[in-house]
C-alpha positions, 0 to 999 in steps of 0.5 A, a space after each residue: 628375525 630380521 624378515 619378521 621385523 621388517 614384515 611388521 613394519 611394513 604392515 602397521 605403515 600401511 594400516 596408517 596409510 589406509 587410516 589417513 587416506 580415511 580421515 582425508 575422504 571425511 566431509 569437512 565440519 558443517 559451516 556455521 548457519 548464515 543469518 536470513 533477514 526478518 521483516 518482524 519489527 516496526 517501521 516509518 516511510 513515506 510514499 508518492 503515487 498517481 490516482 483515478 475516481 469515479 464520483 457522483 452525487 445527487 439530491 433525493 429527488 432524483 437530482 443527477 450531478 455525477 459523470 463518468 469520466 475519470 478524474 485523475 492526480 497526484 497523491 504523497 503522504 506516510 505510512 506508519 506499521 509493524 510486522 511479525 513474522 512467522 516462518 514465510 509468513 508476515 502479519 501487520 498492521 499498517 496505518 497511512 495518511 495522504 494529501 492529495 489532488 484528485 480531481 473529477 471535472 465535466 463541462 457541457 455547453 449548448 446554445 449559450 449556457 454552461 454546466 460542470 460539475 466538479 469534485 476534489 478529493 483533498 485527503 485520505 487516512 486508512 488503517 489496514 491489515 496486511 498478511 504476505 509471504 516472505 522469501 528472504 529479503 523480498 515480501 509479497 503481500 496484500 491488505 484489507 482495512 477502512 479508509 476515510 477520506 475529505 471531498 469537497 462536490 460543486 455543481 453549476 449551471 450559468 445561462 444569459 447571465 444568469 447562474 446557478 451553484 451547489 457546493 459542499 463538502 463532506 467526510 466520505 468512508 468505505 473498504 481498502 483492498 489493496 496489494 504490494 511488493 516490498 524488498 529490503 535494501 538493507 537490514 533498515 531500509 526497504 522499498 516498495 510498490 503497491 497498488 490500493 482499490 478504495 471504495 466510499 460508500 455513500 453519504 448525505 452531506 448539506 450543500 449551499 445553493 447559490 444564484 443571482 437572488 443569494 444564497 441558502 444552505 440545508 439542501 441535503 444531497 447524496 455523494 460517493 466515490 471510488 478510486 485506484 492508486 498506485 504508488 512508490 514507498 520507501 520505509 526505514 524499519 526499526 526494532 524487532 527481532 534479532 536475524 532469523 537463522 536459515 536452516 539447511 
């Protein structure tokens, strides 16, 4: 009998055993999600950048005062946007405003007389649509919009005291395309690169011609532009919706 006992004893210790060893093999409960960042919501920044033109403007009979070489300068200014995100992807609306001192010259000189011409871009404002993919904290991205932007053009010529001048300025508008990295430092604060291709179409504008006899306006002339910018931003994101959590 006392056998038997010990017997059964012995086979419910083991059965507990086995049973333990069991629970301990079984995966520890699932930890809960972590939070990824979302890029939905509205946001306020300001940018500083450099840029190149191309410029030309000409009268209708053929007049040429263009040239090909590069004008370059500084441009600063804001930005103003919103995005919605769904999934990877992140859908905006964006809305920009900047100084700027871009600045075209050409100067040729013979034989005692001087021609130059010169053309200043003073400020620009675009709205634009952007679509990126997200992955996590980094997005990338590209834009399409219109931008409009404030020219003054001047051309002169001087020649054994005498001279010669057009001026004017005129509001010239055109295509946006653009492309950008932006990471976010913090749930708030992002930064971001980007680089901006604006195309002005052309534009008849009144200029004021000027010599030594004085001065008469109405001369109805042709301008356009293009440029490159690449800039730096930073923008402070406020709003949206509530952290997306990542799956796994």
């Amino acid at each position: 009998m006392k056998a038997i006992l010990l017997s059964s004893a012995a086979v419910v210790a083991l059965t507990f055993s086995a049973s333990a060893a069991d629970m301990a093999l079984k995966a520890p409960p699932m930890a809960p999600p972590v939070p990824a960042f979302s890029w939905t919501g509205c946001y306020l920044g300001a940018h500083v950048g450099g840029a190149s033109m191309k410029s030309t403007f000409s009268d209708f009979e053929g007049g040429y005062f263009g040239n090909n070489d590069n004008g370059v300068g500084a441009v600063a200014g804001g930005q103003l946007g919103c995005n919605y995100q769904i999934g990877m992807f992140v859908l905006g609306l964006e809305g920009e405003g900047y100084w700027s001192g871009v600045k075209q010259t050409f100067d040729y000189g013979y034989i005692g007389s001087l021609y130059s011409t010169e053309t200043k871009n003073k400020y620009n404002f675009d709205v634009a649509a952007r679509i990126g993919v997200a992955f996590d904290r980094v997005l990338a991205y590209g834009k399409i919009g219109w931008v409009w932007g404030q020219f003054d053009f001047n051309a002169g010529y001087s020649s054994g005291g005498g001279f010669s001048n057009y001026s004017g300025d005129t509001m010239l508008n055109g295509l946006l395309l653009g492309l950008g990295v932006e990471y976010a430092l913090t749930n708030n604060w992002t930064v971001k690169a980007e680089y901006n291709y604006l195309n002005f179409g052309s534009k008849g504008m009144d200029l004021t011609y000027c010599d030594n006899g004085g001065c008469l306006s109405g001369y109805t002339f042709s301008g356009s532009a293009d440029m490159h910018i690449g800039k730096i931003g930073i923008n402070y994101k406020f709003g949206g919706d509530a952290p997306v959590m990542a799956r796994y």
